[in-house]
KEKE-3310 file (N, C-alpha, C; in steps of 0.2 Angstrom, whole numbers, plus 5000, padded with zeros to 4 digits):
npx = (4828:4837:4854:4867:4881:4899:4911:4923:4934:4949:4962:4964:4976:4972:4974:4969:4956:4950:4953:4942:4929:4928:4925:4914:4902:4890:4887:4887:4901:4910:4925:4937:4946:4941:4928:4919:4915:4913:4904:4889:4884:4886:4875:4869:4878:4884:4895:4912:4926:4938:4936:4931:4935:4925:4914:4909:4896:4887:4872:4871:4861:4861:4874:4885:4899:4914:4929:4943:4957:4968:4977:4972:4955:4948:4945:4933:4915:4911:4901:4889:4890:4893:4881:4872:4876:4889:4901:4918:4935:4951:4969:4977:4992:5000:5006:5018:5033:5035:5033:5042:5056:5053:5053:5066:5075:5072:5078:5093:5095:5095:5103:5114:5116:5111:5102:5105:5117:5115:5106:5119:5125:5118:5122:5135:5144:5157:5157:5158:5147:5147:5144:5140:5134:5130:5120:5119:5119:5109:5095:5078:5060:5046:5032:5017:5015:5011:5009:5020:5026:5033:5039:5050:5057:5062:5071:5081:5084:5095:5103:5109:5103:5094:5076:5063:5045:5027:5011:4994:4987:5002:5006:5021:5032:5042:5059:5055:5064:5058:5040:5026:5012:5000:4999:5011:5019:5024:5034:5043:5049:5059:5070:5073:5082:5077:5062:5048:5032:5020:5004:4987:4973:4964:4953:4959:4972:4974:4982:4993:5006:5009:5014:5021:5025:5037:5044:5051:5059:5074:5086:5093:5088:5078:5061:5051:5037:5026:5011:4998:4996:4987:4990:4997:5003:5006:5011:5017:5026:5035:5039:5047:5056:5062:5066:5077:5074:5071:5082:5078:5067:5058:5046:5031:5017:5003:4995:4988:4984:4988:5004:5007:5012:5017:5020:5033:5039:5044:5055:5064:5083:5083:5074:5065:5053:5042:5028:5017:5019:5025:5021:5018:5019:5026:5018:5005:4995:4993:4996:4984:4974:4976:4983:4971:4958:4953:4955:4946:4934:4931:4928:4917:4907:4903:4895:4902:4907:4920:4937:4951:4960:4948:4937:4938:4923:4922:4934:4943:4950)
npy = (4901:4914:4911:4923:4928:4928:4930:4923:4925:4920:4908:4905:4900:4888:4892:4905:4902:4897:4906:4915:4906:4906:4918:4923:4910:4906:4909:4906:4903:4905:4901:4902:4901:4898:4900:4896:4890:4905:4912:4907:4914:4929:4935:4934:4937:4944:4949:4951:4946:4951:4956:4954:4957:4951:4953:4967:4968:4959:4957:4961:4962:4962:4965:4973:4974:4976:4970:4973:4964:4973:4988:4999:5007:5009:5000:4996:4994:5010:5018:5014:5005:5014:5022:5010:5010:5005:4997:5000:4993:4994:4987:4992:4995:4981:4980:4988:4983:4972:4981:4994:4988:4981:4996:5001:4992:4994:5005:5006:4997:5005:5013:5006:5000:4988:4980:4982:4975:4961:4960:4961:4948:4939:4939:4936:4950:4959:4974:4992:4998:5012:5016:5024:5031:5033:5028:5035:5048:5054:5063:5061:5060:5057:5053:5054:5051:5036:5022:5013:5025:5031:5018:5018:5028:5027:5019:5024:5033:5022:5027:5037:5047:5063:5067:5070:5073:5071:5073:5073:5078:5085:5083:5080:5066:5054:5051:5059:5072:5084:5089:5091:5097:5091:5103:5108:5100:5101:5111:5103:5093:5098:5094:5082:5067:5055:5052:5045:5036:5034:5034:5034:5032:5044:5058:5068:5064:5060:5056:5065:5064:5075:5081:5094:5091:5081:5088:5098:5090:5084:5079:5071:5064:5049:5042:5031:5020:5013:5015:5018:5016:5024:5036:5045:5052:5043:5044:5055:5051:5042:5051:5060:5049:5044:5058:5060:5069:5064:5050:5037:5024:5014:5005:4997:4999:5002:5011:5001:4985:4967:4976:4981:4971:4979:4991:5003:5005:4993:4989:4999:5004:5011:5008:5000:4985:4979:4965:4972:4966:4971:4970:4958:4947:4932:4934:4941:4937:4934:4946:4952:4947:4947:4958:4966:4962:4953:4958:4970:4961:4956:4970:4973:4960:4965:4976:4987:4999:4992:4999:4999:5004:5011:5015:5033:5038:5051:5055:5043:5035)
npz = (5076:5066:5065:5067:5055:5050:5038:5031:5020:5018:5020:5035:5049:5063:5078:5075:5070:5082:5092:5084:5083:5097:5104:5095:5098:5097:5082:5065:5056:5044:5035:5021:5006:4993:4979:4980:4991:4999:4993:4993:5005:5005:5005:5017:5025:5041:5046:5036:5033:5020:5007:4989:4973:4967:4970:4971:4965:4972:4982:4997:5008:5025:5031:5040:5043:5038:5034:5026:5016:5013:5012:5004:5001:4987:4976:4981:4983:4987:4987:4990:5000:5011:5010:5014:5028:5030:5043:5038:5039:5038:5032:5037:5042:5042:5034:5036:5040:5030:5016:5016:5019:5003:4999:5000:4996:4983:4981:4987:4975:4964:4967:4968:4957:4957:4950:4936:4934:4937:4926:4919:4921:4918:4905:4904:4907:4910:4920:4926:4922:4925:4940:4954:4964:4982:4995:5008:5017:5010:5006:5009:5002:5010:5003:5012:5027:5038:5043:5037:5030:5042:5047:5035:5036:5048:5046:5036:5043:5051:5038:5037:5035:5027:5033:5027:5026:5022:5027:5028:5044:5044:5057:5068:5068:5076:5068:5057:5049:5044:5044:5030:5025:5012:5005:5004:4993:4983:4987:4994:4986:4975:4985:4987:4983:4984:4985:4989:4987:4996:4999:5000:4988:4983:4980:4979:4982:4967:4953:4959:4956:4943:4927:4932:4944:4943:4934:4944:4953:4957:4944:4948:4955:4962:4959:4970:4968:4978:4982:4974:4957:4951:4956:4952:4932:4923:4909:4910:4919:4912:4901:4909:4913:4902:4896:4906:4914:4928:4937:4938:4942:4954:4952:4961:4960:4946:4932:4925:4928:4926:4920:4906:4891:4881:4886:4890:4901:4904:4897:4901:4904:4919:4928:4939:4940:4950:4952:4958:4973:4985:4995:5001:5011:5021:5034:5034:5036:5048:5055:5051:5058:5072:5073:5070:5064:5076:5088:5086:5081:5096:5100:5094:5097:5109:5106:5101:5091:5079:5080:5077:5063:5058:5043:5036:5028:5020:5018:5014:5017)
capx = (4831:4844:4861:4872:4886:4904:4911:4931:4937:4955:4962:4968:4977:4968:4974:4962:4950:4947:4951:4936:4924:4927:4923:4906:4902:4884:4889:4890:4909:4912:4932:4939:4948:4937:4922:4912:4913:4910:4899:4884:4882:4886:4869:4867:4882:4884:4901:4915:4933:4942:4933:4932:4931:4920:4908:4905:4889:4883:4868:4874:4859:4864:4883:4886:4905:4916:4936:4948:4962:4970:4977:4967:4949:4945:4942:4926:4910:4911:4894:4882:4892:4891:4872:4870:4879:4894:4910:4924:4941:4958:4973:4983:4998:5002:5013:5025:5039:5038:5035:5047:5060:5053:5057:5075:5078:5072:5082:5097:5098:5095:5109:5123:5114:5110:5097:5110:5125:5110:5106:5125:5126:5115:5126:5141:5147:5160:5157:5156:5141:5145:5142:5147:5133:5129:5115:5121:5117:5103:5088:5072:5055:5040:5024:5014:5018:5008:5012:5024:5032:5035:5045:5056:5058:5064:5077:5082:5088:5101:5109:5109:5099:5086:5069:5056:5038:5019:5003:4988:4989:5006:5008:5028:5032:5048:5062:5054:5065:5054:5036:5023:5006:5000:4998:5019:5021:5029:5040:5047:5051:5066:5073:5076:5086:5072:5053:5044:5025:5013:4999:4981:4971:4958:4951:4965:4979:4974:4986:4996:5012:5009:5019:5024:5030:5044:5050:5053:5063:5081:5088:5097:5082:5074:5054:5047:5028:5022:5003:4994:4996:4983:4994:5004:5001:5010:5014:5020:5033:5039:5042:5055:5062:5065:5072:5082:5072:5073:5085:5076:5061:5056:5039:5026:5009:5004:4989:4983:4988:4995:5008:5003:5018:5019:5022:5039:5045:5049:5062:5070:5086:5083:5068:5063:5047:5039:5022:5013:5022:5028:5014:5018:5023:5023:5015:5002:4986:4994:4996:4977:4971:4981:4982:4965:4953:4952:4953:4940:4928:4931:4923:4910:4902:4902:4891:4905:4911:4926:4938:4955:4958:4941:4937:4931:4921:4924:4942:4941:4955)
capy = (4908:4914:4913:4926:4924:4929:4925:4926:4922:4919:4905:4906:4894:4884:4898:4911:4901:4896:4911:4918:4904:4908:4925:4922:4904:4905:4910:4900:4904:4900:4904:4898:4907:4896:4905:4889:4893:4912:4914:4906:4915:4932:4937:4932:4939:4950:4952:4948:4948:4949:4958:4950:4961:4947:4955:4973:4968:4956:4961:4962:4968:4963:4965:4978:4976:4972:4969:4973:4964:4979:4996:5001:5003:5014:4995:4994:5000:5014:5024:5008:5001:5022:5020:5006:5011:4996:5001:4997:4994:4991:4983:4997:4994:4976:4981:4993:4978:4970:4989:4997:4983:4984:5002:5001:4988:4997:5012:5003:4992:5007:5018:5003:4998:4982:4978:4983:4970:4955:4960:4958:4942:4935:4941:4937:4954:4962:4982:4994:5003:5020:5015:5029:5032:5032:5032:5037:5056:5059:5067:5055:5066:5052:5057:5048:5046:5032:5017:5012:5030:5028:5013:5020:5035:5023:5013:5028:5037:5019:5028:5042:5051:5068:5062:5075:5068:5072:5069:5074:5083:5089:5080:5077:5062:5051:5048:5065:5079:5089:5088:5096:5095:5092:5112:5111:5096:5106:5114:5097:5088:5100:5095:5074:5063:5050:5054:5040:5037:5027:5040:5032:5035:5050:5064:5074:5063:5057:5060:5069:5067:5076:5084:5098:5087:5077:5094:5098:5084:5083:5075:5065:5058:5042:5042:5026:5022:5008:5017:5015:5018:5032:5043:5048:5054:5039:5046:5060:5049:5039:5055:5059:5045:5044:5063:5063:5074:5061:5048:5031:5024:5008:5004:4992:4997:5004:5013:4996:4978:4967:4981:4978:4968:4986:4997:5006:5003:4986:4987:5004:5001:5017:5007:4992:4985:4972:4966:4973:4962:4975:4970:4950:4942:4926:4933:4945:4934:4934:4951:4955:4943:4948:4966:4971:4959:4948:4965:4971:4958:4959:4975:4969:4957:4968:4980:4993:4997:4992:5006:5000:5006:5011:5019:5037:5038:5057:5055:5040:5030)
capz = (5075:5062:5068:5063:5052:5052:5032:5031:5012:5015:5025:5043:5053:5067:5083:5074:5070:5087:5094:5082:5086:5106:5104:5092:5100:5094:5075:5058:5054:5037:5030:5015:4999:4987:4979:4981:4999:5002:4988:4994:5011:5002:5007:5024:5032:5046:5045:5029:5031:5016:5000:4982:4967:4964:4977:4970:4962:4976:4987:5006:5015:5033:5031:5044:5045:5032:5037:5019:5017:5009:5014:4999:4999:4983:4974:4984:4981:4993:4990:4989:5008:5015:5009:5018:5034:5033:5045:5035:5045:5034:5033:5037:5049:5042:5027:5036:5039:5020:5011:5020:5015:4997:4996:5003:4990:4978:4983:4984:4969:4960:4970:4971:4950:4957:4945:4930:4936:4937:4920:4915:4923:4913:4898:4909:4906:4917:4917:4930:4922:4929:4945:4958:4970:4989:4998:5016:5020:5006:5007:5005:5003:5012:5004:5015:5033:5040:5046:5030:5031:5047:5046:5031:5041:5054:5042:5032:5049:5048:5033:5041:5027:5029:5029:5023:5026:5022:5030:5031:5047:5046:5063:5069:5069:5074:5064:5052:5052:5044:5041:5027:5024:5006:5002:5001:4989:4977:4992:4996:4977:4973:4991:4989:4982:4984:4982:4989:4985:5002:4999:4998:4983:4985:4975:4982:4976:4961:4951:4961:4953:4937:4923:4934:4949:4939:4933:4951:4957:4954:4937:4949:4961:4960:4962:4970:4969:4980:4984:4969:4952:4949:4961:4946:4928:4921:4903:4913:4922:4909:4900:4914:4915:4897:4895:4910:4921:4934:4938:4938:4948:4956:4954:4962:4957:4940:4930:4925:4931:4925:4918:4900:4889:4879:4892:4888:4908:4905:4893:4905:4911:4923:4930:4942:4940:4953:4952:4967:4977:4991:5005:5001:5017:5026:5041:5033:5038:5056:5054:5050:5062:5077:5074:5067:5064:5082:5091:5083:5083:5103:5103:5092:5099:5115:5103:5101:5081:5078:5081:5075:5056:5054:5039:5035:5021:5019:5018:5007:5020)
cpx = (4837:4849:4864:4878:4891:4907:4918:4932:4943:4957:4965:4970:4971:4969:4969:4957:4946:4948:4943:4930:4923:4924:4914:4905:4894:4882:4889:4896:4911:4919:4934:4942:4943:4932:4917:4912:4912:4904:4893:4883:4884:4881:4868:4873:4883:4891:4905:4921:4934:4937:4937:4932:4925:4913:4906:4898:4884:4877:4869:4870:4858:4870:4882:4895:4910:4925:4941:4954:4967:4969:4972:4961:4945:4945:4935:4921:4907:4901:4889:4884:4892:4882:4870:4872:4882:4898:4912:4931:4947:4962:4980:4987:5001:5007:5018:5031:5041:5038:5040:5054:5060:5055:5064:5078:5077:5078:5091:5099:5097:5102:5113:5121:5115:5108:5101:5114:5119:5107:5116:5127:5123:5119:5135:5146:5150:5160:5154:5152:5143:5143:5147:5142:5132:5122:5114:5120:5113:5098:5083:5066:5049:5032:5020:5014:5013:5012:5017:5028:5037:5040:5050:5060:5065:5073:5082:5087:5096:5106:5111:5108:5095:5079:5063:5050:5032:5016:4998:4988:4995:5009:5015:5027:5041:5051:5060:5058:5061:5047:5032:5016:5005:5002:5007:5021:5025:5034:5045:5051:5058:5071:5077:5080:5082:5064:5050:5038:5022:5009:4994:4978:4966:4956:4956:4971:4980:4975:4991:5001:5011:5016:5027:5030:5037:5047:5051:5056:5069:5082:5093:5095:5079:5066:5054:5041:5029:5016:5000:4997:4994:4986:4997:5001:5007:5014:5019:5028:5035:5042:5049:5059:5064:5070:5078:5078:5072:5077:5084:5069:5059:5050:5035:5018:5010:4994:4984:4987:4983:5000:5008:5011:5022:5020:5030:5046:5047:5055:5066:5076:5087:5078:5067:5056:5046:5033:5015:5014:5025:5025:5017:5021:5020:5019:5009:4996:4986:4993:4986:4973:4971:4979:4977:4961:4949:4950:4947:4932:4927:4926:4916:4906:4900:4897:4893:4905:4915:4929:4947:4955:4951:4940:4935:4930:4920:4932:4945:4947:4951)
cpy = (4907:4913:4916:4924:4928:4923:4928:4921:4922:4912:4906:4902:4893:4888:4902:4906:4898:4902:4915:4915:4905:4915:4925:4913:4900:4907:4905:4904:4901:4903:4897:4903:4903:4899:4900:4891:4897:4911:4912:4910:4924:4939:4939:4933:4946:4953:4948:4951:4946:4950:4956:4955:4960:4948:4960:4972:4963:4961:4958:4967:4965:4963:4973:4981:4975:4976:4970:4968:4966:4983:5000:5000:5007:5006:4995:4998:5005:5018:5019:5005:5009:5020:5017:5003:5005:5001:4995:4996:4992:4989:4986:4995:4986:4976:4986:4988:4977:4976:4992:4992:4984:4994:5004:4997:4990:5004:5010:4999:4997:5013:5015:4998:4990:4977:4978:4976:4964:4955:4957:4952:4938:4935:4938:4940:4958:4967:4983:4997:5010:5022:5020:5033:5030:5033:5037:5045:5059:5062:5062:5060:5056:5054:5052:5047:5043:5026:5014:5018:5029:5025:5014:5024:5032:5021:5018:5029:5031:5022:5034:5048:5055:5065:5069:5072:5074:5069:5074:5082:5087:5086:5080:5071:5059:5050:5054:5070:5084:5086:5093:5094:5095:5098:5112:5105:5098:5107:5109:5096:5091:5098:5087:5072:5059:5053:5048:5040:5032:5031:5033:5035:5037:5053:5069:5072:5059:5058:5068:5071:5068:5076:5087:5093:5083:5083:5098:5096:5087:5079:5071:5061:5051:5044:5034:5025:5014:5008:5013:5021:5025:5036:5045:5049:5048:5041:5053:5058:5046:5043:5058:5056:5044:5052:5064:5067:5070:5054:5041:5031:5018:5007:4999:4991:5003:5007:5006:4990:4973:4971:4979:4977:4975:4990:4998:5004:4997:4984:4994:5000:5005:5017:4998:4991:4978:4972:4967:4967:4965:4972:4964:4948:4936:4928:4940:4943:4934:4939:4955:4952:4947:4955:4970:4968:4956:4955:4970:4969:4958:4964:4974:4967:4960:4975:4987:4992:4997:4999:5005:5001:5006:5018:5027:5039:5045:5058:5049:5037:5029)
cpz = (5071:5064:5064:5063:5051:5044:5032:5025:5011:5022:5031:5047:5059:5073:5081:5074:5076:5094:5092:5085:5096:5106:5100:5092:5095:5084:5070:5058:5050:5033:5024:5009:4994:4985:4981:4988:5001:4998:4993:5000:5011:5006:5013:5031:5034:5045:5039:5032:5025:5010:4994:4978:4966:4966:4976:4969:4965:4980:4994:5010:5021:5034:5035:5046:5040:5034:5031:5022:5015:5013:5012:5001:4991:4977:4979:4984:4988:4994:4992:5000:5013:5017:5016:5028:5038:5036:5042:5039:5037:5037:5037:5045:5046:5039:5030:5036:5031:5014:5011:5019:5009:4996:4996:4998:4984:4976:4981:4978:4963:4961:4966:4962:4950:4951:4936:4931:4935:4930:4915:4916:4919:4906:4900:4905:4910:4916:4922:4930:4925:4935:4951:4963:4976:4990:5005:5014:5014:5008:5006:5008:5004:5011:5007:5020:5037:5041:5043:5031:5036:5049:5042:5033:5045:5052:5039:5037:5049:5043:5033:5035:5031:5028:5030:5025:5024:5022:5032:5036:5047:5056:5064:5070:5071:5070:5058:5053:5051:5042:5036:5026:5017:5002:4999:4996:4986:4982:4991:4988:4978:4979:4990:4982:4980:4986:4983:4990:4991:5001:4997:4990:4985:4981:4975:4979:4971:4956:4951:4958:4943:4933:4929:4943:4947:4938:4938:4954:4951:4947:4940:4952:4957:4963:4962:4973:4972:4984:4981:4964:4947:4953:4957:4937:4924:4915:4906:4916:4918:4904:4903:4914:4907:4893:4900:4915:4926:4933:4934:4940:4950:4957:4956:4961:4949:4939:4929:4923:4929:4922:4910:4896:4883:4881:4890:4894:4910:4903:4896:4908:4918:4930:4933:4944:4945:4951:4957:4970:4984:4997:5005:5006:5020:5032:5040:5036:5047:5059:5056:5055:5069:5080:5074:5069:5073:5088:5091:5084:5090:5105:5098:5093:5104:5111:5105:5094:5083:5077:5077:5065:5053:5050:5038:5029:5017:5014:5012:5011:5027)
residu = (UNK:UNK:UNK:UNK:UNK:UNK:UNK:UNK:UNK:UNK:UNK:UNK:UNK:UNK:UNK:UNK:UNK:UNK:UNK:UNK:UNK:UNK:UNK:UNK:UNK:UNK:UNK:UNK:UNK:UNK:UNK:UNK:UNK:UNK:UNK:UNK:UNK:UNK:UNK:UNK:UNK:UNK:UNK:UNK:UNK:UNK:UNK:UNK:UNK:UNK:UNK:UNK:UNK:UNK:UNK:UNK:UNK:UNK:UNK:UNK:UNK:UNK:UNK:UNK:UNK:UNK:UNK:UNK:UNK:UNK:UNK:UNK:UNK:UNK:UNK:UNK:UNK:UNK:UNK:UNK:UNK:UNK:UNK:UNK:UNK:UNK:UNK:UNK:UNK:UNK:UNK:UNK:UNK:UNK:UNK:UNK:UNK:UNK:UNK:UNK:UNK:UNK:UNK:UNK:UNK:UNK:UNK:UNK:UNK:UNK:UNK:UNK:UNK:UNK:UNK:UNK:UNK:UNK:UNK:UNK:UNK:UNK:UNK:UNK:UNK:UNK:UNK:UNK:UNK:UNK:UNK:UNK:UNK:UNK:UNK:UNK:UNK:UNK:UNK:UNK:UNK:UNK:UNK:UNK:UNK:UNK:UNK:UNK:UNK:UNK:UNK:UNK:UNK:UNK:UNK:UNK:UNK:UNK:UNK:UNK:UNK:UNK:UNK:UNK:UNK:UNK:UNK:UNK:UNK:UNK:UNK:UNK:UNK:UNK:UNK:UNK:UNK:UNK:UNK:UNK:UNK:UNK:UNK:UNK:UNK:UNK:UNK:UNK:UNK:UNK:UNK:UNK:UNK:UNK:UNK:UNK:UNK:UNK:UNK:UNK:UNK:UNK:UNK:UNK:UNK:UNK:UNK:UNK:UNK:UNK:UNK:UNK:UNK:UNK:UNK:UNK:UNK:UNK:UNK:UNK:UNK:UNK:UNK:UNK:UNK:UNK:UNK:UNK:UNK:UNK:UNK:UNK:UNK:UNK:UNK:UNK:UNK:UNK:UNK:UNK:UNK:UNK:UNK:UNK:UNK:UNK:UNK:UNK:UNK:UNK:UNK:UNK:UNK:UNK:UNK:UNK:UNK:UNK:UNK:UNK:UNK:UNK:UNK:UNK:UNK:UNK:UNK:UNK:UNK:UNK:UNK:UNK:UNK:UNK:UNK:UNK:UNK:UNK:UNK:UNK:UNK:UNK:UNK:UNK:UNK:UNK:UNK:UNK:UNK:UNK:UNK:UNK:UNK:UNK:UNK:UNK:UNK:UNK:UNK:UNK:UNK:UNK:UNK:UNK:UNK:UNK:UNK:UNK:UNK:UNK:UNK:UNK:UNK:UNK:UNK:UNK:UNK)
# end
């Protein structure tokens, strides 16, 4: 008789792994980041944490469950895994600690012109740049509020800033004073200071922040993008931030990675660029294990679907 197989493509310390193999005792459990170690068993698994790009084009017909380790899943070939009736679950909830940090950092060093002074150091030039504002009692607009909102939301209230949000439902949530549903996007823009981007990517917000959204925002806001890069009309914002229609912007993801060495936003000094590094933490695999993954498998093998961050393929999160 076959055994079924359980394929995790990144590595996990010794706890999980014997946490996973007690839970599926009777299972091959094959992990490893190497391709020479997933690849072969590609076919033959039931379940897969940890999707490859290198995998679009594989054939997975017994894969029933497939774990991201990504917020995101608009990289994965969504119709071919609907088709063939995979439950998808995501990463969502691991990144609110190190995003939510990253956008505070970005906020700041662009308020208090961190990113400026680290450049004169280098020159070791003393000048106080023009340096003259605050963050405490601004406005910050959270497109987005999920589990990364949430938490800015959280941090933001420390500076004792207004926090605007959007979601989906329009739901309240803690630490929001107001909420909106997409339909008011436009409403919010003219209201912040700060304009932050967690939004998934969808049909709906792609390319949400056009033309007309930067010429809405204040000419004193900062926009910061750490969703994804299709969320935004890119020639549209680097026109902003090159006339003045908005402030500056702290970006982490982009239209196309790695941020090509021509791109205009490298040489801004209005502009802080990381390399999708927001999510990057020491405890992210503990994170996914802990939170989602192990929880999950639980109700699995008890031949329940997985229920935390399970995807829907409607909604495209």
């Amino acid at each position: 008789m076959t055994k079924r197989k359980l394929l995790i493509t990144h590595n996990i310390d010794n706890t999980h792994i014997k946490q996973i193999e007690s839970l599926v005792p009777d299972w091959d459990v094959i992990i490893g980041k190497e391709k020479e170690t997933w690849e072969p068993h590609l076919e033959s698994a039931e379940v897969i944490a940890g999707w490859k790009k290198e995998m679009n084009d594989a054939e997975n017909p017994n894969l029933r469950w497939l774990q991201t380790w990504s917020a995101g899943i608009n990289g994965l070939p969504l119709g071919r895994l609907e088709k063939a009736d995979v439950a998808i679950t995501s990463a969502n909830g691991v990144h609110a600690n190190p995003i939510s940090e990253t956008i505070f950092g970005l906020m700041l060093a662009l308020t208090r012109k961190i990113h400026t002074y680290v450049l004169q150091q280098q020159d070791k030039t003393w000048h106080h740049a023009n340096m003259n504002l605050e963050l405490h009692n601004k406005t910050v607009g959270i497109i987005g509020v999920g589990a990364i909102g949430k938490e800015t939301a959280k941090i933001a209230k420390a500076f004792g800033m207004k926090t605007l949000g959007i979601r989906h439902s329009g739901k309240e949530v803690e630490h929001i004073d107001q909420m909106y549903t997409l339909d008011h996007f436009h409403d919010l823009l003219p209201e912040c200071d700060y304009v932050v981007s967690t939004l998934p990517l969808t049909e709906q917000t792609n390319r949400l922040f056009d033309k007309k959204a930067f010429d809405l925002m204040k000419k004193t806001a900062f926009f910061i993008n750490i969703g994804r890069g299709q969320l935004l009309d890119e020639h549209a914002m680097i026109e902003a931030l090159q006339t003045g229609a908005i402030a500056g912007a702290g970006l982490d993801v982009f239209e196309k990675e790695p941020l090509e060495e021509t791109n205009p936003l490298w040489e801004m000094e209005n502009v802080i660029v990381t390399p999708h590094t927001a999510g990057s933490t020491e405890f992210y695999n503990e994170r996914v294990m802990e939170m989602i993954f192990i929880p999950n498998l639980e109700k699995y093998v008890n031949n329940e679907l997985p229920h935390l961050n399970l995807v829907d393929y409607k909604k495209g999160y």
